[in-house]
N, C-alpha and C positions, 0 to 999 in steps of 0.2 A: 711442628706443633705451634698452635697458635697462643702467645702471649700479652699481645693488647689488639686494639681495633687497629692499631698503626701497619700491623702485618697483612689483616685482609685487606687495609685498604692500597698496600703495596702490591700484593697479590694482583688487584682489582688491575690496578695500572699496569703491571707487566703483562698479566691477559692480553689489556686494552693493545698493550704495542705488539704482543704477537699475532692478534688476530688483525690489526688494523684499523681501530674503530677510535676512532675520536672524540673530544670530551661532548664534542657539540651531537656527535651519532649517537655517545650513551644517554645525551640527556633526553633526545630524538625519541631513542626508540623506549625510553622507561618515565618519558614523561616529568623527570625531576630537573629543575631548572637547571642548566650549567653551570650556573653561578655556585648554585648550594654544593653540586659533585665537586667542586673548584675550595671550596671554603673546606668540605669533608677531607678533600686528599692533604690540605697544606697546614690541616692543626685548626680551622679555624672554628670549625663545628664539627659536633660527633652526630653520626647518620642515628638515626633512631631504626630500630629492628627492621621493620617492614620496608623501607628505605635502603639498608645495606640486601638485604634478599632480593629484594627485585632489580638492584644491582649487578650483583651477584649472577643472579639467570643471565640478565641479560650481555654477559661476557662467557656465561656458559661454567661458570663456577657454583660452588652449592657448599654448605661448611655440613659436617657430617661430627657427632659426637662419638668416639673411636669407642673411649672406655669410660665408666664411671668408677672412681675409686675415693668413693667419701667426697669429700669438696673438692676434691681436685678432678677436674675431667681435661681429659685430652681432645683435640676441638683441631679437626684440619682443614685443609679446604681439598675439594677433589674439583677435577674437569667433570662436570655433567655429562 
């Protein structure tokens, strides 16, 4: 379960090393500067919505809401 953006965005990075893809190929192929994917992994900046999602695809991950129970929802991340 996901509990802050710090978790997809570790998510994001262990993808990155299992598939192979480097910070310079995800900015490549999603068009977001590297510098900014670079600032979002180390704390520096938080990705805004549309920005973590087309991330996100393009490592082949997608966040799926499990259950809704009142304010709390359960938020995972799955392999696309």
């Amino acid at each position: 379960m996901i509990k802050s953006i710090n978790d997809v965005l570790l998510a994001i990075d262990i993808q990155q090393q299992k598939i192979g893809m480097s910070d310079y190929e995800l900015a490549r192929k999603t068009r977001i500067a590297k510098s900014t994917i670079c600032k979002w992994k180390y704390g520096q900046h938080s990705p805004n919505l549309q920005g973590l999602l087309t991330v996100l695809d393009a490592v082949g991950l997608e966040l799926t809401v499990k259950e809704r129970m009142g304010e709390d929802e359960q938020i995972d991340i799955l392999r696309a």
